[in-house]
N, C-alpha and C positions, 0 to 999 in steps of 0.2 A: 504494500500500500504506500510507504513513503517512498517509492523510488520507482514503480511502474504502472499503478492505480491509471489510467485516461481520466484527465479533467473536464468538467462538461466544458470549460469556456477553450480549451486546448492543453495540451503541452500533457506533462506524465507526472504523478507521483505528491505527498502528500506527507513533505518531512517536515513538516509542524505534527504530524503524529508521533506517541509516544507511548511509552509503557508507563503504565502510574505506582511507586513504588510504594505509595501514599497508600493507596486502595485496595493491594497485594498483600501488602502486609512483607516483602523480600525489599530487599537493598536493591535487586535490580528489577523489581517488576515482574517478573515473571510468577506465573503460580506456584502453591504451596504444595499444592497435589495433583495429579494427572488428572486430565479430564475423560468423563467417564459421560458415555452416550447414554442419555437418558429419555431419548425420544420416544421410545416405543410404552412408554407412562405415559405422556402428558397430554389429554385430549384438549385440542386446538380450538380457539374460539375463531381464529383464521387458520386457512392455511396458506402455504406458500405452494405458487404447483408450475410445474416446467416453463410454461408461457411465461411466467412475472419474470422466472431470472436466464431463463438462456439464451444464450448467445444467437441461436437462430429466429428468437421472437424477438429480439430488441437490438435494432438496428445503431441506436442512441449510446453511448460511453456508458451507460449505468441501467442498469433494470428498474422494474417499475418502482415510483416511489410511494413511501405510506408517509401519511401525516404524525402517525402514531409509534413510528419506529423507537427501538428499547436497543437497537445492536445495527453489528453490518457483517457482510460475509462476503468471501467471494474464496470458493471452491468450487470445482466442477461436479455436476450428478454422477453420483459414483456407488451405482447398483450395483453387489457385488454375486457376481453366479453364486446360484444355491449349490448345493451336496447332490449328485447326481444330475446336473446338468449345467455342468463346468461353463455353458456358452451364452446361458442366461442372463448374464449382466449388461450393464451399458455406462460408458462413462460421456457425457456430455458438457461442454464449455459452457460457462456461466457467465453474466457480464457483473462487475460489484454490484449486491442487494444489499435491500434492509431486511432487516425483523421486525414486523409489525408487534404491538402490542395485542393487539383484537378486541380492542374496547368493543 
């Protein structure tokens, strides 16, 4: 993000961004503990679904935006094959998203 992120107005990258070592609770900001995928608990008051952030729905520097955003992401859709059918996956280009809240 601070050094390849696309700006909407042009140019690349976003090194006013930082780690907060304030909010971490670590000397350099990074977390205390690994992060641990918790998605498949938390029933969604929105969701996020391939049209808002891929690369092939949004032609624009950044994916759809929400009023209500709490975060931002930008990783690729990365299904990973199941057990028995090694070919089932799919990994797709994202353009930077938000996280809605879902008020």
């Amino acid at each position: 993000m601070q050094t390849e992120a696309p700006r909407d107005e042009g140019g690349r990258g976003y090194p006013e961004l930082k780690l907060r070592p304030d909010v971490m609770g670590t000397p350099d900001g990074l977390s205390q503990a690994p992060y641990i995928r918790e998605s498949r608990r938390i029933r969604a008051l929105r969701r996020i679904v391939e049209q808002d952030i891929a690369v092939t729905s949004n032609p624009s520097a950044r994916a759809r935006l929400y009023t209500d955003s709490v975060g931002v992401g930008w990783y690729a859709i990365d299904i990973h094959a199941c057990v028995g059918n090694p070919t089932a996956g799919t990994y797709t280009p994202t353009r930077p998203f938000q996280i809605p809240l879902g008020r």
